[in-house]
Kinemage of the C-alpha trace (Angstrom):
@kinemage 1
@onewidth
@group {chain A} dominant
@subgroup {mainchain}
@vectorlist {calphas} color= white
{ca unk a 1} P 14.019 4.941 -3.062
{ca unk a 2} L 10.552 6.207 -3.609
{ca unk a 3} L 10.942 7.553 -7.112
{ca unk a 4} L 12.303 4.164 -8.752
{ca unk a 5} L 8.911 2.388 -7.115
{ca unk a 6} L 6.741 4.856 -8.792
{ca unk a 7} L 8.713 4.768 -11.941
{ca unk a 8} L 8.797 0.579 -11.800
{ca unk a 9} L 5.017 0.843 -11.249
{ca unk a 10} L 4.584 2.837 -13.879
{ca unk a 11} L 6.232 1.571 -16.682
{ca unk a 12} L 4.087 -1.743 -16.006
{ca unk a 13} L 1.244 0.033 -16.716
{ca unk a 14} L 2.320 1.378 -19.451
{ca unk a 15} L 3.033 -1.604 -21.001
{ca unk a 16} L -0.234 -3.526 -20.035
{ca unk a 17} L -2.047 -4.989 -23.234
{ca unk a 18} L -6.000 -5.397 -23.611
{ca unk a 19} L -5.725 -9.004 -22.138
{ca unk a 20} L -6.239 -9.504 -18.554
{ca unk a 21} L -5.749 -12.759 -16.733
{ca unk a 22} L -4.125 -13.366 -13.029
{ca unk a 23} L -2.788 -16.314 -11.326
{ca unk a 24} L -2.078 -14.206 -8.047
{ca unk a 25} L 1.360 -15.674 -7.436
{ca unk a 26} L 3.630 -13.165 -7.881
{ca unk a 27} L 6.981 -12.936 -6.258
{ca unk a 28} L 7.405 -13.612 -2.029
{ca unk a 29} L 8.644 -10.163 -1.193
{ca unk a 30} L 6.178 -10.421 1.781
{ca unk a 31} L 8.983 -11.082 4.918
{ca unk a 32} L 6.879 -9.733 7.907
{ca unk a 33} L 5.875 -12.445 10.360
{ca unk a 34} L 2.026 -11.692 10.073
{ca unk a 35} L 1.036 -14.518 7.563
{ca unk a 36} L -2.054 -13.904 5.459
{ca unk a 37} L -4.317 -16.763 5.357
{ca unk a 38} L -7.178 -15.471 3.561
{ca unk a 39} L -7.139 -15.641 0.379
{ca unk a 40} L -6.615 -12.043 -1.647
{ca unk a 41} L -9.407 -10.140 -3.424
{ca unk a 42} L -9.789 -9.842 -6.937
{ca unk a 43} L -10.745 -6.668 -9.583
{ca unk a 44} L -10.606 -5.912 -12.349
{ca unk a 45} L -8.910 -2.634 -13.503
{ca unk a 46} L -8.981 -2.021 -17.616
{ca unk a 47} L -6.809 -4.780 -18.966
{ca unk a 48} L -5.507 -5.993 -15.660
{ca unk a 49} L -6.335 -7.817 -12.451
{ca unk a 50} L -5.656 -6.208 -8.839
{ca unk a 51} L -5.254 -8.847 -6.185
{ca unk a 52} L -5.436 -7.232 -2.386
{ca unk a 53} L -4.817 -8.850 1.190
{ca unk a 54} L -5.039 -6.349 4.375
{ca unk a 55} L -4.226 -7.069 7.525
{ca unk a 56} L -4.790 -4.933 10.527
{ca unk a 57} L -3.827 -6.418 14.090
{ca unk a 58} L -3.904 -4.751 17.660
{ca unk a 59} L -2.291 -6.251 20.121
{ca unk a 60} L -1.249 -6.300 23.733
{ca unk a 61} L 2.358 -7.344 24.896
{ca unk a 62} L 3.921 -8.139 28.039
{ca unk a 63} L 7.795 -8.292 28.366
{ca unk a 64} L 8.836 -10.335 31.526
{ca unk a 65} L 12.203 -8.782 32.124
{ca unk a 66} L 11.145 -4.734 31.529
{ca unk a 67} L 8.016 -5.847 33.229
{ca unk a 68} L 6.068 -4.171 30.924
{ca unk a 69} L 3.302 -3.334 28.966
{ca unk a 70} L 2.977 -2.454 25.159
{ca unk a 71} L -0.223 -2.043 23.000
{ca unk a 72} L 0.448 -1.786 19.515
{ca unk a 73} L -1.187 -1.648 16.208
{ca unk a 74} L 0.121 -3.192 12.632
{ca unk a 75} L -0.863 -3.600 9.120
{ca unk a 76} L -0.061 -5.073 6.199
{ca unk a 77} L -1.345 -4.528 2.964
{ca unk a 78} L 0.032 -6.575 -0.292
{ca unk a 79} L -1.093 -5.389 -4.007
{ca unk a 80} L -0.194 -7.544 -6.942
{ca unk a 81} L -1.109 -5.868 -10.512
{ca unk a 82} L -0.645 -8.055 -13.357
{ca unk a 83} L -1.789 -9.209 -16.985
{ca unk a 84} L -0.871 -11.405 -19.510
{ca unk a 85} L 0.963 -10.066 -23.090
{ca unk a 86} L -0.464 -11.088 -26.090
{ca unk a 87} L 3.255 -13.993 -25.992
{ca unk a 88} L 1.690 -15.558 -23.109
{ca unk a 89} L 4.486 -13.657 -20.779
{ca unk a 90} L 2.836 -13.015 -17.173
{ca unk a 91} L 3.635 -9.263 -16.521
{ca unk a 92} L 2.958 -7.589 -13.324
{ca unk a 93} L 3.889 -5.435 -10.271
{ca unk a 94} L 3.622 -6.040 -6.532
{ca unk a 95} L 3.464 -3.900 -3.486
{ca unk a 96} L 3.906 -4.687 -0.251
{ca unk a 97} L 3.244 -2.192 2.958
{ca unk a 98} L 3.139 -2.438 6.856
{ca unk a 99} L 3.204 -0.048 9.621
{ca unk a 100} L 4.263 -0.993 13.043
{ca unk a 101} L 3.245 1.597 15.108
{ca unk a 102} L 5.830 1.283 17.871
{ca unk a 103} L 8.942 0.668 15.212
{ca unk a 104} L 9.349 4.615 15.226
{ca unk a 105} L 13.109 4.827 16.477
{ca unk a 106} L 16.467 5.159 15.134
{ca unk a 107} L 16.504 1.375 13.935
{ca unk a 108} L 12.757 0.677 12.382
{ca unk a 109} L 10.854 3.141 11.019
{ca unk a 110} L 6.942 2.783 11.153
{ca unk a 111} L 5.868 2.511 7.657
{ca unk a 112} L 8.042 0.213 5.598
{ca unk a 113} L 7.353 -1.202 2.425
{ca unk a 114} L 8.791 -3.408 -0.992
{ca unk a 115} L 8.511 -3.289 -4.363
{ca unk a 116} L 8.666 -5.609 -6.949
{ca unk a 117} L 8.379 -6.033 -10.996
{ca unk a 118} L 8.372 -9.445 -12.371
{ca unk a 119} L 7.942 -10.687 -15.836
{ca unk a 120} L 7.517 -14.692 -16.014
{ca unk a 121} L 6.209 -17.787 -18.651
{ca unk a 122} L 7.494 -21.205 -18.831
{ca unk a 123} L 11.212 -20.428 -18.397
{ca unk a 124} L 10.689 -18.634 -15.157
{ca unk a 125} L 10.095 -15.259 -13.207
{ca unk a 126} L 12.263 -12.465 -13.601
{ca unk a 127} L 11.884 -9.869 -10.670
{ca unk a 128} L 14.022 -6.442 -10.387
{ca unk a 129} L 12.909 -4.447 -6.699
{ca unk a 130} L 12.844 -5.017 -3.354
{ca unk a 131} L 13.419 -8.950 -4.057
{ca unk a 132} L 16.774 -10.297 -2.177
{ca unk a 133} L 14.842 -12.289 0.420
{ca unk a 134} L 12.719 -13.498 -1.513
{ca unk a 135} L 15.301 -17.016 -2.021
{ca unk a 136} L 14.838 -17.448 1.748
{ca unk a 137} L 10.608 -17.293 1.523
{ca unk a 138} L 11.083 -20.065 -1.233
{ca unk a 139} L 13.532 -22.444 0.781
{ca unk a 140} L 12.840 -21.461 4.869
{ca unk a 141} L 11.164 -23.362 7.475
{ca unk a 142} L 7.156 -22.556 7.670
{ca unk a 143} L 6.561 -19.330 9.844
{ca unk a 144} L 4.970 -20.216 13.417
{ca unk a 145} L 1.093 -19.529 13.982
{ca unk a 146} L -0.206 -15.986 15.446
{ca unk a 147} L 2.710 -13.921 17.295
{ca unk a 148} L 5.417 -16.729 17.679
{ca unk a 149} L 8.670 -14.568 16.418
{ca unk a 150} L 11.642 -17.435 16.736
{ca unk a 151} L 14.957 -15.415 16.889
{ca unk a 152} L 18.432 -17.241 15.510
{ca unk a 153} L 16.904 -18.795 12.980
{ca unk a 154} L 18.979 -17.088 9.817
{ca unk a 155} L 22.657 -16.274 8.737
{ca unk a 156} L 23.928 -13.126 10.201
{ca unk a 157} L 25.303 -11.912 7.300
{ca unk a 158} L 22.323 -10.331 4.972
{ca unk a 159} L 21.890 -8.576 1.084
{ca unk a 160} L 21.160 -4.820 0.474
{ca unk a 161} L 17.317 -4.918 -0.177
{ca unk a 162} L 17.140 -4.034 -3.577
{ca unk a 163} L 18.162 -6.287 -6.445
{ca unk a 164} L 17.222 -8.971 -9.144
{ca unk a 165} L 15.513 -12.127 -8.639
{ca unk a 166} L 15.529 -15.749 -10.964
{ca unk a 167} L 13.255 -18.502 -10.131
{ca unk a 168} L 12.235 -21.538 -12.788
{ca unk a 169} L 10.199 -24.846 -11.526
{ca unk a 170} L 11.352 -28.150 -12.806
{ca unk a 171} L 8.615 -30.464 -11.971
{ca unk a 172} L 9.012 -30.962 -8.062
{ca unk a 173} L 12.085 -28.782 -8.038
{ca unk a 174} L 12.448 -25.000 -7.526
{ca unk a 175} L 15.249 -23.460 -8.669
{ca unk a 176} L 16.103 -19.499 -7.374
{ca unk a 177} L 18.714 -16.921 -7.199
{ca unk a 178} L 19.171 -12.942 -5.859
{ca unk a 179} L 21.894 -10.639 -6.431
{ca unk a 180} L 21.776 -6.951 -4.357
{ca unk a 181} L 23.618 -3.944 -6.307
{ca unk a 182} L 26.599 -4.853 -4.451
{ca unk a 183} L 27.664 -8.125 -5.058
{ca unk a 184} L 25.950 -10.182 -2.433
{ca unk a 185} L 24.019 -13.141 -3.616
{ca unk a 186} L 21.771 -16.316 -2.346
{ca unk a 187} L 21.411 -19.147 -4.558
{ca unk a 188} L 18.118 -21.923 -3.574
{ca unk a 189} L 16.773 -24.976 -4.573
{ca unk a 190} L 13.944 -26.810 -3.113
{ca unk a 191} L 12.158 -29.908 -3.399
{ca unk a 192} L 8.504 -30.871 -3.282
{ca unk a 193} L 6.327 -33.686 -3.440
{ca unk a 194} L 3.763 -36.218 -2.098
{ca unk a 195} L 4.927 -39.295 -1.592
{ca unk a 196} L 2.702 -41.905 0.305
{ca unk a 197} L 0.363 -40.703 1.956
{ca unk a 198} L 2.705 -37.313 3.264
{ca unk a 199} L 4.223 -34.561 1.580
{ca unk a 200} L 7.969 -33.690 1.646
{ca unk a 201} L 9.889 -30.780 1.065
{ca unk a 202} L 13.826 -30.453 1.268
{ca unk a 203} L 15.366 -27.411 0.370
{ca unk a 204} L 19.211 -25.737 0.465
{ca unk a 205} L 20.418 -22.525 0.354
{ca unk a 206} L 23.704 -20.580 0.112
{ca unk a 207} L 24.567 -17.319 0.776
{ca unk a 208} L 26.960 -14.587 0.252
{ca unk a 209} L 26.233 -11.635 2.851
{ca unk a 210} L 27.881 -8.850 4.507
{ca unk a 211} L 26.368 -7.965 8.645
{ca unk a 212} L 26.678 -4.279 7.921
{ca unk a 213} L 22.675 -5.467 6.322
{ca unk a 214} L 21.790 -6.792 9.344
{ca unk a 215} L 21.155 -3.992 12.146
{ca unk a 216} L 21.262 -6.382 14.709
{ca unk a 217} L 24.702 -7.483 14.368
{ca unk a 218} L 27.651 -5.577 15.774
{ca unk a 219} L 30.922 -7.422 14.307
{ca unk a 220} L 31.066 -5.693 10.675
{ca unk a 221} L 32.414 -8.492 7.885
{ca unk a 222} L 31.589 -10.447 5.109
{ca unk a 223} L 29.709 -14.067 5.776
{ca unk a 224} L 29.729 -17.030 3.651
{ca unk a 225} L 26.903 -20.021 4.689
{ca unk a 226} L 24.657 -22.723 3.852
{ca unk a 227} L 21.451 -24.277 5.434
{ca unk a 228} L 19.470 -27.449 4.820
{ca unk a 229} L 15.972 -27.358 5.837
{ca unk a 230} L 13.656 -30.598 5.310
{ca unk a 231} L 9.791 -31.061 6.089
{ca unk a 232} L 7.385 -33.557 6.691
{ca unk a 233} L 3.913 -33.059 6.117
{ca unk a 234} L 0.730 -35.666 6.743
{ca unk a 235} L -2.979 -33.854 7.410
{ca unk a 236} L -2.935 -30.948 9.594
{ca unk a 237} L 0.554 -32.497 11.309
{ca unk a 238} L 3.657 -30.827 10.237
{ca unk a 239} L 7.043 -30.937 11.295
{ca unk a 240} L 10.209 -29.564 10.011
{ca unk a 241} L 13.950 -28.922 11.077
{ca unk a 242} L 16.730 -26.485 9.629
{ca unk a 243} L 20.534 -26.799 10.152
{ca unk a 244} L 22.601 -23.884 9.301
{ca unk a 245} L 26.037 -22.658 9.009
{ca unk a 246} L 28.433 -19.971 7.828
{ca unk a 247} L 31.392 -18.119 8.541
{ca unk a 248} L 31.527 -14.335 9.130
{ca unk a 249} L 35.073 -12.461 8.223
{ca unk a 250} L 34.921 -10.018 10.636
{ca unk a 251} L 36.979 -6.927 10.697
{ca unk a 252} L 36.591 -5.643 13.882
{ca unk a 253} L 39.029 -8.485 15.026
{ca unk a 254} L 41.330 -11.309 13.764
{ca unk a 255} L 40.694 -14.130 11.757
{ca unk a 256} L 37.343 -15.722 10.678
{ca unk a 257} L 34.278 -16.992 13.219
{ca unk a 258} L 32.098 -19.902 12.875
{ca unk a 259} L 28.558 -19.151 13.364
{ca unk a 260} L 26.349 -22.729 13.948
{ca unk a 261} L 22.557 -22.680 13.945
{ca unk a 262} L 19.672 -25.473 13.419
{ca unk a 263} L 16.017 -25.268 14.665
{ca unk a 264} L 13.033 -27.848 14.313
{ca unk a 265} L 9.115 -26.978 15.069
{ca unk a 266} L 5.859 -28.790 14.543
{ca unk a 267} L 2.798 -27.277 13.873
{ca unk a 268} L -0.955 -28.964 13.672
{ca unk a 269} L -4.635 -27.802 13.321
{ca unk a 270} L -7.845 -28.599 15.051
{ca unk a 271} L -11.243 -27.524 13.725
{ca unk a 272} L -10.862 -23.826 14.712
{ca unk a 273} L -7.675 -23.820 16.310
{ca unk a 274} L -3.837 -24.094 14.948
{ca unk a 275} L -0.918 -24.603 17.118
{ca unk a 276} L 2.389 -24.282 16.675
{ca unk a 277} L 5.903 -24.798 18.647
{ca unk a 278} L 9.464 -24.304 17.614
{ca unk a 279} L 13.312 -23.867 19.212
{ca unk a 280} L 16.550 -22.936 18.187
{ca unk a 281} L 19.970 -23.372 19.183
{ca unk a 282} L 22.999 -21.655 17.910
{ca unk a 283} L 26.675 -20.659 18.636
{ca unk a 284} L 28.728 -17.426 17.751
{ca unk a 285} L 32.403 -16.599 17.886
{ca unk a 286} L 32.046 -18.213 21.593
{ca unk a 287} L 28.642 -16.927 22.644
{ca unk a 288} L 25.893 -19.013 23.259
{ca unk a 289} L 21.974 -18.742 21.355
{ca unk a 290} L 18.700 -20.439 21.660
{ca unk a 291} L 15.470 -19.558 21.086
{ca unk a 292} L 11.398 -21.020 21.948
{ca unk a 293} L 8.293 -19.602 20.292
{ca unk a 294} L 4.581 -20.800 21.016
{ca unk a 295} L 2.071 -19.594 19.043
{ca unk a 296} L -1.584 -20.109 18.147
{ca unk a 297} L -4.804 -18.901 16.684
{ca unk a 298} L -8.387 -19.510 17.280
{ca unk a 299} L -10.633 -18.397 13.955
{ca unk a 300} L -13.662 -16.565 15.160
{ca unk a 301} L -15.102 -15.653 11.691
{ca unk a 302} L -14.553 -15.454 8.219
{ca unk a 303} L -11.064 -12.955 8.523
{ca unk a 304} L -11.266 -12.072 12.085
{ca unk a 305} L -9.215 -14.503 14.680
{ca unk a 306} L -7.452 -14.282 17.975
{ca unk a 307} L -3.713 -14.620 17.819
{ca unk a 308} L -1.408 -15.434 20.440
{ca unk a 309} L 2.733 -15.736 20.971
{ca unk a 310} L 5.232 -16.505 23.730
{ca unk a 311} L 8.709 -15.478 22.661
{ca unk a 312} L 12.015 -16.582 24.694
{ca unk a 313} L 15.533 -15.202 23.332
{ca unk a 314} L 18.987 -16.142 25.425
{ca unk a 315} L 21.898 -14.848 24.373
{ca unk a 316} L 25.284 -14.085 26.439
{ca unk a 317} L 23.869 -15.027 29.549
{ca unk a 318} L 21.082 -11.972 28.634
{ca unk a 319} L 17.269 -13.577 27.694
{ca unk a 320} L 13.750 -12.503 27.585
{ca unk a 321} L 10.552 -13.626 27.539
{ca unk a 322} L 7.851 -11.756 25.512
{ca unk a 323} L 3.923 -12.639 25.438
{ca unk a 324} L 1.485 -11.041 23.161
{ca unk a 325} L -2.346 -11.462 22.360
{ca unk a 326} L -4.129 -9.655 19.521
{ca unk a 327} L -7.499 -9.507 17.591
{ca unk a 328} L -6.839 -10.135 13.965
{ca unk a 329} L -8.618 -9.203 11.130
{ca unk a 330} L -8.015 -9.943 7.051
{ca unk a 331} L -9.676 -8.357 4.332
C-alpha cells in the first residue's frame, strides 16, 4: 500500500513542467468528520504550488452508558501538490493523513491516510488512489458542526478504498463516477444553483457495494442502493434531507434484505457561533435504527475554536449517548 503512494507521488513530480499555477481544488478524498474551515496555505516549491491545512484537536468525551471518560488527541493534515502543463491540463497529487490516538485496536489503526493523483482541464478530473468515496463527498448531506458524528446515514454495503475516479461539471450539474479494483462502483450527479434569493442543491447517487468493506457490518453480501439528497440554502440558514435505500444479498442467510434510511438536519450561524442539528431513522432486515447529533462551535481566534458534539445511536433495542468537547486549532 505504501510503495504505490510513493511511486504515484513520484511520478507527478517527475512530470511537473516550469509552470506553476494552483486552484487548490483537488479531489475530496478527505472523509474524516473534522471539517477544515480555514482556508489552506500556499508555497511555492520549483514549478509547483503546495497547498497545506492541519488540524490538531484534543478532546474530552463522556459515554453515558460505559459511564466513562476518554481524552483523546487527532490530526489531520491534507497536502495538495499541483501545476499546470504547458496544454493547460491541471496535474497534481494529494495527501491526506490523520491520527486518532485512541483508534489503536484490531478495527482502526491510529495513523490512517489516502492518496490521490488527478489530472483534469475542461473535460474533467481524472483521479487513480485512494478515491472511491470521493462520489459520496460530491453528492452527501453537509457534515454537522464540531463533534456531531450522525450514525445510519450511508448504505451498508461499501467499495475497496483504492480505485479510479471521473468527475466533469456541466454548468450547475456535477457529474461523477468510482470503480474499486474489484468491481464495485458509485455513479453521482448533483445539482447546484441560486435561484431567488436561496441556493439549491439536489443530488442522487447509486451504488454497487459489497459489506465485507464495511467493518461494522456483520451479514457478508453484495448491496445494490440509491439515495436522493436535496438542500436548501438562504444566509447562514441551511437545511437539508436524504432518503436512502438498497438491498443487501446476504449470504449468511436466505434471500435478499431491504435496508431503508433517510435523515434531515439544519444548520445556521451567528456572529461567532454555528449550530447544527440532525436525525436519522432507518430499518434493517427487521431491526430498528435512528440516530441524533448536536453539534456546535464557538470561534475564539483566527484557527483556534471550541467544538462541541452530543451523539445518540439506537439500534436493536441497544443505544448510546456520547458527549465530547475539544479545543480546536487549524493551521
Amino acid at each position: 500500500m505504501k510503495n504505490y503512494k510513493v511511486l504515484m507521488l513520484a511520478t507527478v513530480l517527475a512530470l511537473v513542467p516550469a509552470k506553476a499555477h494552483a486552484d487548490g481544488q483537488g479531489v475530496p478524498i478527505n472523509y474524516d468528520n473534522l471539517s477544515y474551515f480555514e482556508e489552506p496555505l500556499a508555497f511555492e516549491i520549483g514549478p509547483a504550488t503546495l497547498s497545506t491545512n492541519i488540524l490538531l484537536d484534543q478532546a474530552i468525551a463522556y459515554n453515558y452508558k460505559d459511564d466513562k471518560d476518554t481524552y483523546n488527541s487527532r490530526a489531520n493534515a491534507d497536502f495538495l501538490l499541483e501545476t499546470e502543463l504547458p496544454n493547460s491540463w491541471q496535474l497534481g497529487a494529494q495527501y491526506f493523513a490523520r491520527y486518532d490516538r485512541l483508534a489503536d485496536n484490531d478495527e482502526n489503526d491510529e495513523y490512517t491516510d489516502n492518496m490521490a493523483v488527478f489530472l483534469s482541464d475542461e473535460l474533467g478530473t481524472v483521479a487513480v488512489g485512494n478515491v472511491t468515496g470521493s462520489v459520496r463527498e460530491k453528492t452527501r448531506r453537509k457534515r454537522g458542526f464540531g463533534h456531531a458524528n450522525l450514525a445510519n446515514d450511508d448504505f451498508l454495503g461499501a467499495l475497496d478504498e483504492t480505485g479510479a475516479y471521473y468527475s466533469v461539471r456541466f454548468n450547475s450539474y456535477i457529474a461523477s463516477v468510482t470503480a474499486d479494483q474489484e468491481g464495485r462502483a458509485e455513479l453521482g450527479l448533483s445539482f447546484q444553483r441560486p435561484i431567488g434569493k436561496g441556493n439549491y442543491f439536489i443530488s442522487s447517487r447509486l451504488r454497487k457495494g459489497h459489506t465485507e468493506d464495511n467493518q461494522n457490518v456483520a451479514d457478508v453480501g453484495e448491496t445494490y442502493g440509491g439515495a436522493l439528497v436535496g438542500q436548501y440554502t438562504y444566509a447562514s440558514f441551511l437545511i437539508d434531507a436524504q432518503l436512502g435505500y438498497e438491498i443487501v444479498d446476504g449470504e449468511s442467510f436466505a434471500g435478499e434484505n431491504e435496508h431503508i434510511f433517510g435523515s434531515i438536519g439544519t444548520q445556521g450561524k451567528y456572529g461567532a457561533y454555528r449550530f447544527s442539528a440532525e436525525g436519522s431513522l432507518g430499518e434493517y432486515n427487521g431491526v430498528e435504527m435512528r440516530a441524533l447529533s448536536l453539534g456546535s462551535i464557538i470561534d475564539i481566534a483566527r484557527g483556534t475554536s471550541l467544538n462541541f458534539g452530543v451523539n445518540y445511536e439506537f439500534e436493536d433495542d441497544n443505544d448510546t449517548t456520547t458527549s465530547i468537547a475539544s479545543i480546536r486549532y487549524e493551521l
